[in-house]
LOKE-674852 format. One line per 4 residues: number of its first residue (from 1); their letters; for each residue z, y negated, x of C-alpha. Coordinates in Angstrom, 1 decimal, padded with zeros to 4 digits. Layout:
<atoms>
NUM	a	Z,Y,X; ... $
</atoms>
This chain:
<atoms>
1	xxxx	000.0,000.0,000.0; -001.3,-003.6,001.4; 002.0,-005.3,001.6; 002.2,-009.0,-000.4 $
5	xxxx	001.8,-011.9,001.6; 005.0,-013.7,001.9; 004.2,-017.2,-000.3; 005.3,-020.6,000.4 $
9	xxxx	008.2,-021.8,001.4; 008.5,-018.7,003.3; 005.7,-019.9,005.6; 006.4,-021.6,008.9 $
13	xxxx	010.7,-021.7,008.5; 013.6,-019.4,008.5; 014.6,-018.2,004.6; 017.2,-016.5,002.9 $
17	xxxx	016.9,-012.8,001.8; 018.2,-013.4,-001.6; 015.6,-016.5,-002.4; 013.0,-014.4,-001.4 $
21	xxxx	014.3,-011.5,-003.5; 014.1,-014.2,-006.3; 010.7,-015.1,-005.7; 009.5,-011.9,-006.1 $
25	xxxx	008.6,-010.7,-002.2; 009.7,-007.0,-002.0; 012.9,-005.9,000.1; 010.1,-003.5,001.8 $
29	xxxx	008.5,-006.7,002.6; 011.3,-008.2,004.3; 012.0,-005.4,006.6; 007.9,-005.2,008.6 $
33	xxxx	007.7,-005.6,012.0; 006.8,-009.6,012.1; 009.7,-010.6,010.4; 012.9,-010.9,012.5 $
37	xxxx	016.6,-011.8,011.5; 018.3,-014.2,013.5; 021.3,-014.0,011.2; 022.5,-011.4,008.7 $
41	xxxx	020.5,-012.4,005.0; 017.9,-014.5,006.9; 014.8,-014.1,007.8; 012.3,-015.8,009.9 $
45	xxxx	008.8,-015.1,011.5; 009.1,-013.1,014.9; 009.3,-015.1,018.0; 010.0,-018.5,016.1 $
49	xxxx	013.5,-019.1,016.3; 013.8,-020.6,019.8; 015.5,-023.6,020.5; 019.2,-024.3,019.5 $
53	xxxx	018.3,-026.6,016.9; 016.3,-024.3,015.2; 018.7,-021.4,015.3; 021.6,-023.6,014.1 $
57	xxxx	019.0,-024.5,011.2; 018.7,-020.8,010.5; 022.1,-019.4,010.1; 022.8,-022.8,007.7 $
61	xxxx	021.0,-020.9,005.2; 023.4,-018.3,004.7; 026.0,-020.8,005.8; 029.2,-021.0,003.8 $
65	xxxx	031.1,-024.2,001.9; 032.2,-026.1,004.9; 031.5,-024.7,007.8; 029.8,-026.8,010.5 $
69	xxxx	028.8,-026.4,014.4; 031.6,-027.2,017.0; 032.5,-026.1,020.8; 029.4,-025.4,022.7 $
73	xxxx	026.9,-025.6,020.2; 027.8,-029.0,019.3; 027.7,-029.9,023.3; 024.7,-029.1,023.3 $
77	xxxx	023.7,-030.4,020.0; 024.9,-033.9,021.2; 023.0,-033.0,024.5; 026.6,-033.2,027.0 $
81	xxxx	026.0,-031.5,030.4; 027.5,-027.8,030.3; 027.0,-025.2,033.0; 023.4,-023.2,032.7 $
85	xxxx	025.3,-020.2,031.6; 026.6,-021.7,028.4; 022.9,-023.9,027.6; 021.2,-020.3,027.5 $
89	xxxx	023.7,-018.4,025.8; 022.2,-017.3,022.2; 025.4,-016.8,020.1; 026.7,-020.4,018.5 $
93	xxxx	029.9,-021.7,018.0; 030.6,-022.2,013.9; 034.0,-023.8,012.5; 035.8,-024.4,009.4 $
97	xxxx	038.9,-026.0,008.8; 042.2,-024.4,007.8; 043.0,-022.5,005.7; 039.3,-021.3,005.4 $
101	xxxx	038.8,-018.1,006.8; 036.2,-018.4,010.4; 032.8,-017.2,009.8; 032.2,-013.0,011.2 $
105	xxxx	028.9,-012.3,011.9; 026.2,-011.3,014.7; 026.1,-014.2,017.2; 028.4,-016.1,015.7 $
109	xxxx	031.5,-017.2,017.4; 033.7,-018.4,014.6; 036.5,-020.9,014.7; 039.1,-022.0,012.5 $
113	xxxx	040.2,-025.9,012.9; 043.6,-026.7,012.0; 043.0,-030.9,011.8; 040.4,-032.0,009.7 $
117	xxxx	038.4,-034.4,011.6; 035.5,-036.5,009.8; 031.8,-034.2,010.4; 028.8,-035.5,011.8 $
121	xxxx	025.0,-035.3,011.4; 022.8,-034.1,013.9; 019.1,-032.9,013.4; 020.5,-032.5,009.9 $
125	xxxx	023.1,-030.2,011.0; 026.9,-031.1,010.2; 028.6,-031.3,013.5; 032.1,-031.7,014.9 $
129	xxxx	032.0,-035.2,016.1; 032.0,-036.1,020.2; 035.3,-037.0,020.9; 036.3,-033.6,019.3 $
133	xxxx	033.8,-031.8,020.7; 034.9,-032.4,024.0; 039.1,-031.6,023.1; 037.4,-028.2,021.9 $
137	xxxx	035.9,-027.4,024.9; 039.1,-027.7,026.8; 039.2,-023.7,025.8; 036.2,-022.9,027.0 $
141	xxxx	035.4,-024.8,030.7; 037.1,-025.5,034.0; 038.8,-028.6,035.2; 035.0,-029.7,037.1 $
145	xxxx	033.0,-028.8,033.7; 035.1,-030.8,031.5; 035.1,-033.7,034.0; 031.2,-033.4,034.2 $
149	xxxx	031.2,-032.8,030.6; 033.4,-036.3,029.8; 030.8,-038.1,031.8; 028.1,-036.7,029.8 $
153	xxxx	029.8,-038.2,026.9; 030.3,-041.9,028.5; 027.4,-041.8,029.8; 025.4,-045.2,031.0 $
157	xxxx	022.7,-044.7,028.5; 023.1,-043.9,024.7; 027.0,-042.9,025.6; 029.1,-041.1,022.8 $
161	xxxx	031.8,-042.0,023.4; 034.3,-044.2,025.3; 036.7,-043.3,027.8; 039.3,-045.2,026.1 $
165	xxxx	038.7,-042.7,023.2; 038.9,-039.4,025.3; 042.4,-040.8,026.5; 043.5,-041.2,022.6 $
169	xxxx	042.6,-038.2,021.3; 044.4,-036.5,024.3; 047.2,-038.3,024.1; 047.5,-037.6,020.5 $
173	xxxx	046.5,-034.0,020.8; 049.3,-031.4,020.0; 049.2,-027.5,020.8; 045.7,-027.9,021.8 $
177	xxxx	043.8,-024.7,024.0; 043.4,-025.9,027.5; 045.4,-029.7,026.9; 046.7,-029.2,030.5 $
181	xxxx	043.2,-029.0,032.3; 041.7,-031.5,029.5; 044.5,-034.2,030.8; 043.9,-033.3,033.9 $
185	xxxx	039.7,-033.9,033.7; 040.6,-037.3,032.4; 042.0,-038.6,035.4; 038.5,-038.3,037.4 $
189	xxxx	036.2,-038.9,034.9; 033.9,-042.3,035.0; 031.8,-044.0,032.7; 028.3,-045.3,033.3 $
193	xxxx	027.4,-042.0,035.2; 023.6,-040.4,034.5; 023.7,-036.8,035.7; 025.8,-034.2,036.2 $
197	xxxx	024.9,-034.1,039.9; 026.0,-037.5,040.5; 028.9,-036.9,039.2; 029.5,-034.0,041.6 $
201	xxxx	028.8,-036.1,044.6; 031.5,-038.5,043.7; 033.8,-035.7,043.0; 032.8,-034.2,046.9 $
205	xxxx	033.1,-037.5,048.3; 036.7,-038.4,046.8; 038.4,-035.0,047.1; 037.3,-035.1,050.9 $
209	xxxx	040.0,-038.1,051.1; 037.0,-040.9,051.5; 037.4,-044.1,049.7; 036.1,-043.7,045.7 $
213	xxxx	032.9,-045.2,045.1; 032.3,-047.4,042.2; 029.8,-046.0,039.9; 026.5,-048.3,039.1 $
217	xxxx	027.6,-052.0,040.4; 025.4,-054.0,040.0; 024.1,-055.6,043.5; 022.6,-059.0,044.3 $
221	xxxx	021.7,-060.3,047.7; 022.8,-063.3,049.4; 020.7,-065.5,047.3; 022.4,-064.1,043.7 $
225	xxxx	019.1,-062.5,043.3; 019.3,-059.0,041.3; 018.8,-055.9,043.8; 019.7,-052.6,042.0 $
229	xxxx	023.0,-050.9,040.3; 022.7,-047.8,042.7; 024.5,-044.3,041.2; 027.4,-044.8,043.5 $
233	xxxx	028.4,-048.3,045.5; 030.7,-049.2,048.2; 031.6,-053.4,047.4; 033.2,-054.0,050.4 $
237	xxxx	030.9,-052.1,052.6; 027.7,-052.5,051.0; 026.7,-049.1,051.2; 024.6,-047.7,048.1 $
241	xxxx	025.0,-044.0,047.8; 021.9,-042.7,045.5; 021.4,-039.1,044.3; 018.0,-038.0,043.9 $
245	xxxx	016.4,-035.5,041.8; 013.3,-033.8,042.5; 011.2,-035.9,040.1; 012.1,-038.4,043.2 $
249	xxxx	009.7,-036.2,045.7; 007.4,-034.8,043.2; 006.3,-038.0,041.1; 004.5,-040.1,042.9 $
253	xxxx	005.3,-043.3,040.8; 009.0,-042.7,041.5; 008.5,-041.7,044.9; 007.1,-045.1,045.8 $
257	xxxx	009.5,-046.8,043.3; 012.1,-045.3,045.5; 010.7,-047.0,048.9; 010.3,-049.9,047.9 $
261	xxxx	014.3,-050.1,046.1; 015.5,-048.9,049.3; 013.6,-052.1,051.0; 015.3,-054.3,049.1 $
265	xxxx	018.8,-052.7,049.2; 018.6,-052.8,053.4; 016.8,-056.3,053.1; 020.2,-057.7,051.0 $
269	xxxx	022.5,-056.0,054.3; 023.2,-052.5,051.9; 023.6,-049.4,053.9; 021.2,-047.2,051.9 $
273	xxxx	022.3,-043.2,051.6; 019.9,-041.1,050.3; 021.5,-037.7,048.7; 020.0,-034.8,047.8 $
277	xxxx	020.8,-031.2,045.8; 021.1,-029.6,048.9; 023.7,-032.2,050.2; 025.5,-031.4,047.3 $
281	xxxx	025.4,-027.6,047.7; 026.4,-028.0,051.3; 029.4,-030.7,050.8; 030.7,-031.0,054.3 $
285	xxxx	027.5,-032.4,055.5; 027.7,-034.9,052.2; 031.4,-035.6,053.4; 030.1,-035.9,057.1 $
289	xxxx	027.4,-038.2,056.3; 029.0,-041.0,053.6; 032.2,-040.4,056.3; 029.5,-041.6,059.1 $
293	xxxx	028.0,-044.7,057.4; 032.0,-045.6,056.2; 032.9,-045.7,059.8; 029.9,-047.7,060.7 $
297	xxxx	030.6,-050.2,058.3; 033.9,-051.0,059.4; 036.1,-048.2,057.2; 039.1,-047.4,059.1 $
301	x	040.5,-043.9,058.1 $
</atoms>
């Protein structure tokens, strides 16, 4: 028997078993080979559920009254820096607040809230909002993660938060998973950072014992003239510590940008340091060099 073709709305986006059911599609139907299930009672076409978004859109069908996406997912839903591990993992993070029972189901990780907090939109998804994102995933990373994962969240551009409002929500946290090492991430997080690796130099270059940095100053030259807010800065040595990326060597555009903004940093008497992935991989030669230039400049250890 020639199966039925599945009709719109089926076409193109994850459905629900029992609306197709309802429209008349066969259970047979439901179970062929180019239909996949991402979630128990959905269905989707195979090889189309792929990015986060998508999959969080998929298991809100079956979704039940109240719950909404929280810990990792909703990291990475509000696009905050997490290790690789955790940005590939397939299963997401689903809460509801008490006393409604967590969600149980194949890649799910459910999560029961005991403080309501007000939910936001993302992508149409409802979503724990940033500030509680980030106390949530106090349970899940280390003392480094969360500290790269506040700065993702106080970022320079589009930030979500403030650190003023990390500090709060601490402060006012109570019987919290992982409040020790979320206190503790507080104390060297920044604001105005733009990428995770920058935010490891700084970490490298202050644990070491050197002097701390200050992140994106803005720098003129003798004249008052505008010269650059480099990723890290030394004020009273004009040195301008900047991390680069390998869009730096591969895009040619950049690449020249980059010569010609180191120009003008060493023509307004800045010390220009140059810092790569490998630098940061290897930190005693990062130490060793920013160590170097702070010693030329007049830094007295």
């Amino acid at each position: 028997m020639i199966e039925p073709i599945i009709p719109h709305p089926f076409l193109g986006a994850p459905f629900g078993v029992a609306e197709a059911l309802a429209a008349g599609i066969p259970a047979r139907r439901l179970r062929q080979l180019d239909l996949e299930a991402p979630f128990h009672a959905v269905r989707a076409a195979r090889d189309t559920v792929g990015p986060l978004v998508e999959l969080c859109h998929a298991y809100a069908i079956r979704a039940g009254g109240g719950e909404f996406f929280s810990h990792v997912t909703a990291a990475r839903l509000w696009g905050v820096p997490l290790p690789r591990q955790l940005e590939r993992r397939r299963a997401i993070d689903v809460s509801v607040f008490r006393p409604v029972n967590p969600p149980q189901a194949a890649g799910v990780i459910g999560h029961q809230i005991s403080r309501s907090v007000p939910l936001r939109v993302v992508a149409g998804l409802p979503v724990a909002p940033p500030v509680e994102t980030w106390l949530q995933l106090g349970a899940v990373l280390g003392r480094d993660d969360l500290i790269i994962a506040a700065d993702g969240m106080v970022r320079r551009k589009r930030p979500l938060a403030t650190l003023d409002e990390l500090r709060i929500a601490v402060s006012s946290a109570y019987r919290r998973p992982g409040l020790r090492v979320l206190r503790a991430a507080l104390t060297e997080a920044r604001a105005g950072t733009d990428s995770p690796r920058e935010t490891l130099t700084r970490l490298i270059i202050t644990r070491a014992g050197l002097p701390e940095p200050v992140v994106h100053f803005t720098v003129h030259n003798n004249h008052g003239d505008f010269v650059g807010t480099p990723d890290l800065f030394y004020p009273k040595y004009r040195i301008a510590l900047e991390y680069e990326g390998d869009g730096h060597r591969t895009d040619i555009q950049t690449f020249n940008d980059d010569i010609e903004r180191a120009e003008l940093f060493q023509e307004a008497g800045c010390r220009y340091v140059r810092i790569t992935r490998d630098h940061v991989n290897i930190p005693h030669r990062l130490v060793s060099r920013v160590r170097n230039v702070l010693i030329q400049r007049g830094w007295n250890p």
